[in-house]
C-alpha positions as CSV (number, residue, x, y, z in Angstrom):
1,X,85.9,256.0,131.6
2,X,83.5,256.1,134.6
3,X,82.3,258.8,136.1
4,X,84.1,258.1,140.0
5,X,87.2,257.3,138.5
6,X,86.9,260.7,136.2
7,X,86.1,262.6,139.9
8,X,88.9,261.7,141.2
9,X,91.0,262.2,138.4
10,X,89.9,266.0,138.5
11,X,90.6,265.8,142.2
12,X,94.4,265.2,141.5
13,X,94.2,268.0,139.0
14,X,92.7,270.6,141.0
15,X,94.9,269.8,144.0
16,X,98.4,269.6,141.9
17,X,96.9,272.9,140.2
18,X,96.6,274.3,143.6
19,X,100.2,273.4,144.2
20,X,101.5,274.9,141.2
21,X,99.9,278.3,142.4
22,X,101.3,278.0,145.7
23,X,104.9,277.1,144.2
24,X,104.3,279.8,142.0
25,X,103.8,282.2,144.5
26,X,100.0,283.2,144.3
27,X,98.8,281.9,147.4
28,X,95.6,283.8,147.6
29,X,94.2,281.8,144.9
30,X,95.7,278.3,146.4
31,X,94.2,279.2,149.2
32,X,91.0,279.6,147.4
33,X,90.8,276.7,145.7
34,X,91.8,274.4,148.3
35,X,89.4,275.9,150.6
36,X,86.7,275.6,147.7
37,X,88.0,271.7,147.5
38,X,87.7,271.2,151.2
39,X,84.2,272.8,151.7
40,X,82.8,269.9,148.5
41,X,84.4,267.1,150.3
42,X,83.1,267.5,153.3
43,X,79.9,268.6,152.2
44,X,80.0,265.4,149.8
45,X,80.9,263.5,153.2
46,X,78.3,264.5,155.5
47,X,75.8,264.5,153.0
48,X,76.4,261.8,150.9
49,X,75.5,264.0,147.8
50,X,78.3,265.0,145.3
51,X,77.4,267.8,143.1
52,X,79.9,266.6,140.6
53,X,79.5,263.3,140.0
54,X,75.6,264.4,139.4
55,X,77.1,266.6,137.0
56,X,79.6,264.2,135.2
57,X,77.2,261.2,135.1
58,X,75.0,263.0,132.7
59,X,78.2,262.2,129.8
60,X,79.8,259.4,131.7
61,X,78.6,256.0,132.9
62,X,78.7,254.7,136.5
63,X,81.5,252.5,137.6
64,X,78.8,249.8,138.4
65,X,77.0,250.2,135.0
66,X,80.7,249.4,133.0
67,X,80.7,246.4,134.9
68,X,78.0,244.3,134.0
């Protein structure tokens, strides 16, 4: 597995987990984890940098480097 596949994979996970809170009735922590989510993508977005995949490529390969 590479490691831009594996981010969005915990992507998914972190947003259905959010949803589960929300269906669950704890919204104060949805809202804290979605907010959390929403301030890494767009810091990832602007910036280019993603703390995460930094974090993950240290175990995982690249997409680009399973390829060859």
């Amino acid at each position: 597995m590479c490691v831009e596949k594996l981010q969005k994979i915990l992507l998914a996970l972190a947003l259905g987990i959010s949803m589960m809170l929300a269906a669950a009735g704890s919204l104060k922590a949805a809202f804290i984890l979605q907010v959390g989510l929403i301030i890494i993508l767009i810091a990832s977005g602007i910036t280019g940098f993603c703390y995460i995949t930094n974090v993950l490529s240290t175990a995982f390969p690249s997409c680009d480097e399973e390829k060859k």
